[in-house]
C-alpha positions as CSV (number, residue, x, y, z in Angstrom):
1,X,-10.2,-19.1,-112.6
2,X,-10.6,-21.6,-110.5
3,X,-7.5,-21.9,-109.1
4,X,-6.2,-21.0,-105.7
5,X,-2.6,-19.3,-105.5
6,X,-0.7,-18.4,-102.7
7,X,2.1,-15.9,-102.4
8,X,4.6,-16.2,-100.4
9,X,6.2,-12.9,-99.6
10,X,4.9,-9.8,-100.9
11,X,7.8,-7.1,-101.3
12,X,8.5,-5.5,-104.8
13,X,7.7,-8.4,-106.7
14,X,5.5,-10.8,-104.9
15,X,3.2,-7.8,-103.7
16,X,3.0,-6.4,-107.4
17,X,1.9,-9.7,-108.8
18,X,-0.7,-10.4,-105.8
19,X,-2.3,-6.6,-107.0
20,X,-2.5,-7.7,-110.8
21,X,-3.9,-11.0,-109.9
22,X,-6.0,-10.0,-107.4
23,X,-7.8,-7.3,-109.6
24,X,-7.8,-9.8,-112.4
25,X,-10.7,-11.7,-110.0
26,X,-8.0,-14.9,-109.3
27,X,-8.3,-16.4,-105.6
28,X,-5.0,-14.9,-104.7
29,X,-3.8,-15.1,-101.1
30,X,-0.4,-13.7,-99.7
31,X,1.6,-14.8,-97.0
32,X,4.4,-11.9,-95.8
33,X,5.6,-11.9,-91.9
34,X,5.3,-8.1,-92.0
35,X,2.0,-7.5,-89.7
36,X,1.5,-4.1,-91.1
37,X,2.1,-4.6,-94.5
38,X,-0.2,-7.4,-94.2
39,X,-2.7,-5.5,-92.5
40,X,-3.2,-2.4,-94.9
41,X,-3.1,-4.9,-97.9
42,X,-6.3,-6.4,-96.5
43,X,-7.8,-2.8,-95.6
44,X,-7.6,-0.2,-97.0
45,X,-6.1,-2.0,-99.4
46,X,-3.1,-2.2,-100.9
47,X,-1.2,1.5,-102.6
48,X,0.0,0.3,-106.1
49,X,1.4,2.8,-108.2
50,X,1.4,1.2,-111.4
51,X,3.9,3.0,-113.8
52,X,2.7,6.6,-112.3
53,X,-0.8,5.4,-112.0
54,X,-2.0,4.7,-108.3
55,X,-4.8,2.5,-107.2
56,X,-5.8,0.7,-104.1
57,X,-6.4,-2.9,-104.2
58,X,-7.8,-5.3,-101.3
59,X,-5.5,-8.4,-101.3
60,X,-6.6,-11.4,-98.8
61,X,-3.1,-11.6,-96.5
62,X,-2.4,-13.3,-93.5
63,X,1.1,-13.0,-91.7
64,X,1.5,-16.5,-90.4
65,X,0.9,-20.2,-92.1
66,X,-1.4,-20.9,-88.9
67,X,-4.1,-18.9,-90.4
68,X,-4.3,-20.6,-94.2
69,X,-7.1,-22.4,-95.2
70,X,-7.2,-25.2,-97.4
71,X,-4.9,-26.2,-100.1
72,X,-3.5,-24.3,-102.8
73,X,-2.9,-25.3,-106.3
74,X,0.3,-22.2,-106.5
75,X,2.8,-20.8,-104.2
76,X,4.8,-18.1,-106.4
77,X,7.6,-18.3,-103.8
78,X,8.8,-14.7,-104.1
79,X,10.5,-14.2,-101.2
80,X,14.7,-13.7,-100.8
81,X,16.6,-16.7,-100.2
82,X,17.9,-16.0,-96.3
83,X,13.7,-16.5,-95.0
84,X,13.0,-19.1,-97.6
85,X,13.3,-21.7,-94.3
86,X,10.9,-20.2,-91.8
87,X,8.2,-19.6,-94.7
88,X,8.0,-22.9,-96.6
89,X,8.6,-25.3,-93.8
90,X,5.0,-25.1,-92.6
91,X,3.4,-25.4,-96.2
92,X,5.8,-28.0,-97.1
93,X,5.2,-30.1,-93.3
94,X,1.5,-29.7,-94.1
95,X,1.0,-30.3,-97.2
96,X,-0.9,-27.4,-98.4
97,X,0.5,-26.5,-102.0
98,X,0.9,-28.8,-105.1
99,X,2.7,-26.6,-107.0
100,X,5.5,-24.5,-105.7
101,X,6.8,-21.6,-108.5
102,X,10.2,-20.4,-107.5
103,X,10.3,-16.5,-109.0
104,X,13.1,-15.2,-107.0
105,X,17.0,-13.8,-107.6
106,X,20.2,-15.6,-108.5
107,X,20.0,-19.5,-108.0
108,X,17.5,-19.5,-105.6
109,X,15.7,-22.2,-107.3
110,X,18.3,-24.8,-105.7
111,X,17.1,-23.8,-102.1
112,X,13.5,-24.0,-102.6
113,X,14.1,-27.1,-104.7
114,X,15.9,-28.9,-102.0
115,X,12.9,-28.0,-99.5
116,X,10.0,-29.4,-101.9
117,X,11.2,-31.3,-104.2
118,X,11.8,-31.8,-107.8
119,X,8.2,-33.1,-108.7
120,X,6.7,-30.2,-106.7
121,X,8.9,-27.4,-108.6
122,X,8.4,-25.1,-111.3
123,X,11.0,-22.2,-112.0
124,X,10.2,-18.8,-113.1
125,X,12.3,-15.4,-113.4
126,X,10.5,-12.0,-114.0
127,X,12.1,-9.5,-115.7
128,X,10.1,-6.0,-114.8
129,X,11.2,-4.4,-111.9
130,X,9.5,-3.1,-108.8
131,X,9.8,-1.0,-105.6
132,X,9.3,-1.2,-101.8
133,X,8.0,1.5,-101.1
134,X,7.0,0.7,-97.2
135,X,4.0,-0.9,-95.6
136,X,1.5,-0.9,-97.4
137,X,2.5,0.6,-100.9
138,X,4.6,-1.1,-104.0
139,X,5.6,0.3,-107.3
140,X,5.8,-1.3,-110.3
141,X,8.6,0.4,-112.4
142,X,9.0,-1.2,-115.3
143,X,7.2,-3.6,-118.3
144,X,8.5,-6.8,-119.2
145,X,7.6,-10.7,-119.2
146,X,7.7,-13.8,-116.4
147,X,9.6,-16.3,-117.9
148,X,8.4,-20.0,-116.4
149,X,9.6,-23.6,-117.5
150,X,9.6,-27.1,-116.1
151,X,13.2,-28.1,-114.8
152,X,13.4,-30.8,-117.7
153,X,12.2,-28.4,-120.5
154,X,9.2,-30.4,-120.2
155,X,5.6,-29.1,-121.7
156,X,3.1,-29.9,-119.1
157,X,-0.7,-29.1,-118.0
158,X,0.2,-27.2,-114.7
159,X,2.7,-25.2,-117.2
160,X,0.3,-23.9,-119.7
161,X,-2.0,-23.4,-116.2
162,X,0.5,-21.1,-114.6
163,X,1.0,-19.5,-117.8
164,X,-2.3,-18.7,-118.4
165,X,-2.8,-17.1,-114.2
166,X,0.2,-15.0,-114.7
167,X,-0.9,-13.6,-117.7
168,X,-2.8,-11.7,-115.8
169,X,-0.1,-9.7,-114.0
170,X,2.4,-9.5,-117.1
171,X,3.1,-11.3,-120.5
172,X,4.0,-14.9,-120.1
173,X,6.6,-16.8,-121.8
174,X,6.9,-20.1,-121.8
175,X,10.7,-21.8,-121.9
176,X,12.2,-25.0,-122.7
177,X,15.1,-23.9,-121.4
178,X,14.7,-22.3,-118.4
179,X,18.0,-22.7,-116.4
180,X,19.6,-20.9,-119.7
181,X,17.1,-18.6,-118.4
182,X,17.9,-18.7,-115.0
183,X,21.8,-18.0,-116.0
184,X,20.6,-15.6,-118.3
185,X,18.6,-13.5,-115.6
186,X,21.9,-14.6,-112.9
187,X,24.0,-12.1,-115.8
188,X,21.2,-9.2,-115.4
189,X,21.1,-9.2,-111.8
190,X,25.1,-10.4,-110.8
191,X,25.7,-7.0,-113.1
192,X,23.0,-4.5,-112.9
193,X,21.8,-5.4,-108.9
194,X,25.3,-6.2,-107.9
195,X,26.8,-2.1,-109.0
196,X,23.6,-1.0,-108.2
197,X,23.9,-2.3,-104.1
198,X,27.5,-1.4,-104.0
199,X,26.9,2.1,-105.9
200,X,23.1,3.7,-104.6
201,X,22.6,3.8,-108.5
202,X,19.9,3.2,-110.8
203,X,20.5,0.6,-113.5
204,X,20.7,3.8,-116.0
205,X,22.6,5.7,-114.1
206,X,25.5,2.9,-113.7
207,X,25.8,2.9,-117.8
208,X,25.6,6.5,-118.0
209,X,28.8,6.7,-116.1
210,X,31.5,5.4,-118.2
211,X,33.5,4.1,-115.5
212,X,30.0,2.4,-114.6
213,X,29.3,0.7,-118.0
214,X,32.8,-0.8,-117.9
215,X,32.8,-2.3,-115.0
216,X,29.1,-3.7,-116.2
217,X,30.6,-5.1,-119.1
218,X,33.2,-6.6,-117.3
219,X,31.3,-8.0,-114.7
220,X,28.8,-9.1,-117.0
221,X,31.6,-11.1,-119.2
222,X,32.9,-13.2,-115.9
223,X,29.4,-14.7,-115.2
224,X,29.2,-15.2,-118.5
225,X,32.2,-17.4,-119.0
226,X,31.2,-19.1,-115.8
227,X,28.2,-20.1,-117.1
228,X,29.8,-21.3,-120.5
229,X,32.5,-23.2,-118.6
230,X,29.8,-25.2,-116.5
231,X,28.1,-26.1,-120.3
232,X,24.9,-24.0,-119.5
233,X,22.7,-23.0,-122.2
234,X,22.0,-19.6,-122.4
235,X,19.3,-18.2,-123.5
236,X,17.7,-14.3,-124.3
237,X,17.1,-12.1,-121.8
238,X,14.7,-9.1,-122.7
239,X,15.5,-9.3,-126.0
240,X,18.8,-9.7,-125.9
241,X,21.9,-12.4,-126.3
242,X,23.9,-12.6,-123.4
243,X,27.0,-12.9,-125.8
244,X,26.2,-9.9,-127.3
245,X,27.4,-8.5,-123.8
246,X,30.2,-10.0,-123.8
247,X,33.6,-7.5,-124.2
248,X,37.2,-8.5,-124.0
249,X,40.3,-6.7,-124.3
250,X,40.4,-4.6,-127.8
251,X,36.6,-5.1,-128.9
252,X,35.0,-2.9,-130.7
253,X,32.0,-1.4,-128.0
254,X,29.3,-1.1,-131.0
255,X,27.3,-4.5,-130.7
256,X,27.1,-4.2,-126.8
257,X,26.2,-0.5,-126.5
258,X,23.8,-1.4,-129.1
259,X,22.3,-4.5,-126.9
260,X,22.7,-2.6,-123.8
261,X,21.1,0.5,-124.7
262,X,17.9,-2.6,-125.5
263,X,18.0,-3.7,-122.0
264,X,18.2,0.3,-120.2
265,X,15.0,1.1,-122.9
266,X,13.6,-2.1,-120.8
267,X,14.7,-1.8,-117.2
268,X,16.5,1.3,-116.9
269,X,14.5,3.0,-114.4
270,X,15.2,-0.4,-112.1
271,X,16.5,0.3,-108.4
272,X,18.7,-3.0,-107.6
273,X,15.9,-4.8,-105.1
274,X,19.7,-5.2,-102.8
275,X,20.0,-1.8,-102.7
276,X,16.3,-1.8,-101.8
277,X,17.0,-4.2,-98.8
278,X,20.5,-1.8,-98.0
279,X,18.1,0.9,-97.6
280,X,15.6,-0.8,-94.9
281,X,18.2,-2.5,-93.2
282,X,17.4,-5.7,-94.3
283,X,19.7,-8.6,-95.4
284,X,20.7,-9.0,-99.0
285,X,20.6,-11.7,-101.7
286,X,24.2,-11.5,-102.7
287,X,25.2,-15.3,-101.6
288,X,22.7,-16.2,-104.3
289,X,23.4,-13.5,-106.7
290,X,27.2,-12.3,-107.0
291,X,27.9,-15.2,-104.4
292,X,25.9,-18.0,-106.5
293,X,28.4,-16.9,-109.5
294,X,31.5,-16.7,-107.1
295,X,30.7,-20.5,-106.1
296,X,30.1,-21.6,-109.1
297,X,33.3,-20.1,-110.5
298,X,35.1,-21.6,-108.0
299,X,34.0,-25.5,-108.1
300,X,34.8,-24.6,-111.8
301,X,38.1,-23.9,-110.9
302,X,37.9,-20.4,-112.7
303,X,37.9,-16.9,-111.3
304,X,35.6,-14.3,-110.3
305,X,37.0,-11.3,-108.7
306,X,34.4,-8.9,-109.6
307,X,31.7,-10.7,-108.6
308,X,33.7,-11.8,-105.2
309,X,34.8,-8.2,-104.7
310,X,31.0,-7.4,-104.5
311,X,29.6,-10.2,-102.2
312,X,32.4,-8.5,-99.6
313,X,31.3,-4.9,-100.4
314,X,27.3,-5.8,-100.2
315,X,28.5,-7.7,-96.7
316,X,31.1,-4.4,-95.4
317,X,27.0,-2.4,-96.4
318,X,25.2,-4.9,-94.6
319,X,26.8,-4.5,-91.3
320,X,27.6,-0.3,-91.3
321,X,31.1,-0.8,-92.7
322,X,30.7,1.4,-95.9
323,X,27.5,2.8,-97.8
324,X,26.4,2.5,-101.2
325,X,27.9,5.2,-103.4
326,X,29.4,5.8,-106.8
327,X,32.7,6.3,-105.9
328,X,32.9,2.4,-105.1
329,X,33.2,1.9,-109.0
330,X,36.3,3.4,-108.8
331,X,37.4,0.7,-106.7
332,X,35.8,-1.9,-108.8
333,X,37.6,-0.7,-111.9
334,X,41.2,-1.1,-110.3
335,X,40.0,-5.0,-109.7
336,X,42.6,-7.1,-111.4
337,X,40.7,-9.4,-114.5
């Protein structure tokens, strides 16, 4: 464990991953602008309640890039696209990671590629969930893997590395196709995140509601044939085939209750990290989530109402012009295909 691994922003996920790791023993240091957060994470310690277990785990954290030491061999870049700017442009103008590890929402990966570089890039998606719980004390919700892969499918030494660090905070999986992976995830969250912002819902609770499963399905199904038309790849996602998703007009429901009653077993107790930010005032993901599928859509010349109907509600819930609530998928439903 000789390696030294920054993080760069430590809400839900980034936090969660700098407990495992730094309990593990790993030289683990997190970078997060939030002076208190950073504070209690250095003493007492950070408050991880770890799937209704709580501990408190001293994390080395420091709230500015003025007070890093050294080089790093890792920065798991964690943090949401709108502050990706102010945070990497210091470590990037000073040369003080190798390796930069993009593990955040939606096509992130293109703005923190187009700040370091291609050479300097490894992607990554997680698939458990967590929960900002305030200053000082993170929740992890749910159990599931990191995904990470070089951009050109390649197998490589600083790979098997990463793969082998994270292994400490969750299981590891290794992908040769990891922008079929990045889609894949793009599906999970453009669906699940996207109804939960708009809605105040748990991912179980959207399914549970009929109304809420169909509009899931056919949200789901328009990323999905944005994906297909661009000639991405797609590959599993917590077990399951994003096609098996998939319903159009007339289908028969068994196959994708069956695959999504696979992915609630897996992330069902998941509160949408937008909703998260909705609730602490904070500005979303959505350009890079519903909005990354809505652009993509478009350049393909192919539509996406559902997922442009949500980038405007998460923006009307961003500035006080509505609130999350479940009435909204009553509005989503009468969205014409």
């Amino acid at each position: 464990m000789n390696e030294r691994i920054l993080i760069v922003g430590a809400g839900a996920i980034g936090g969660v991953t700098a407990a495992h790791l730094a309990r593990a023993g790993h030289d683990v240091v997190v970078l997060d602008a939030n002076t208190e957060h950073v504070r209690l994470m250095n003493s007492p310690g950070l408050r991880f309640d770890e799937l209704g277990v709580t501990s408190h785990i001293t994390i080395a954290a420091v709230d500015t890039a003025d007070d890093l030491e050294g080089r790093f061999d890792y920065a798991l870049v964690t943090l949401k696209a709108p502050y990706l700017d102010v945070a990497l442009t210091p470590l990037v103008r000073g040369g003080l990671v190798d390796t930069y590890v993009s593990l955040g929402n939606g096509l992130v990966q293109n703005n923190v590629q187009a700040m370091v570089g291609a050479d300097r890039l490894v992607i990554g998606i997680t698939e458990w969930g967590a929960t900002n719980l305030g200053a000082g004390h993170l929740a992890q919700t749910t159990v599931a893997p990191f995904v990470v892969g070089e951009v050109d499918g390649r197998s490589t030494e600083r790979i098997e590395r990463l793969a082998r660090i994270l292994g400490a905070a969750a299981e590891v999986h290794i992908s040769h196709r990891i922008v079929g992976q990045i889609w894949s995830k793009l599906l999970l969250n453009s669906t699940f995140s996207g109804l939960g912002a708009v809605t105040g819902l748990l991912y179980r609770d959207i399914v549970s509601d009929p109304l809420g499963r169909e509009v899931a399905y056919r949200l789901w199904t328009e990323a999905y044939d944005v994906a297909t038309a661009i000639g991405v790849d797609l590959d599993e996602i917590v077990g399951v085939r994003p096609e098996q998703l998939v319903v159009r007009s007339g289908d028969d429901l068994s196959r994708a209750d069956a695959a999504l009653a696979i992915l609630m077993n897996r992330l069902g107790a998941t509160k949408a990290s937008m909703l998260q930010d909705l609730e602490r005032g904070a500005v979303t993901e959505v350009d890079v989530i519903n909005g990354g599928v809505a652009a993509t859509a478009a350049s393909a010349g192919i539509p996406s109402p559902l997922n442009t109907r949500i980038v405007e509600l998460v923006h009307d819930c961003e500035r006080g012009l509505r609130t999350p609530g479940r009435d909204t998928l009553t509005a989503l439903a009468t969205v014409p295909a």
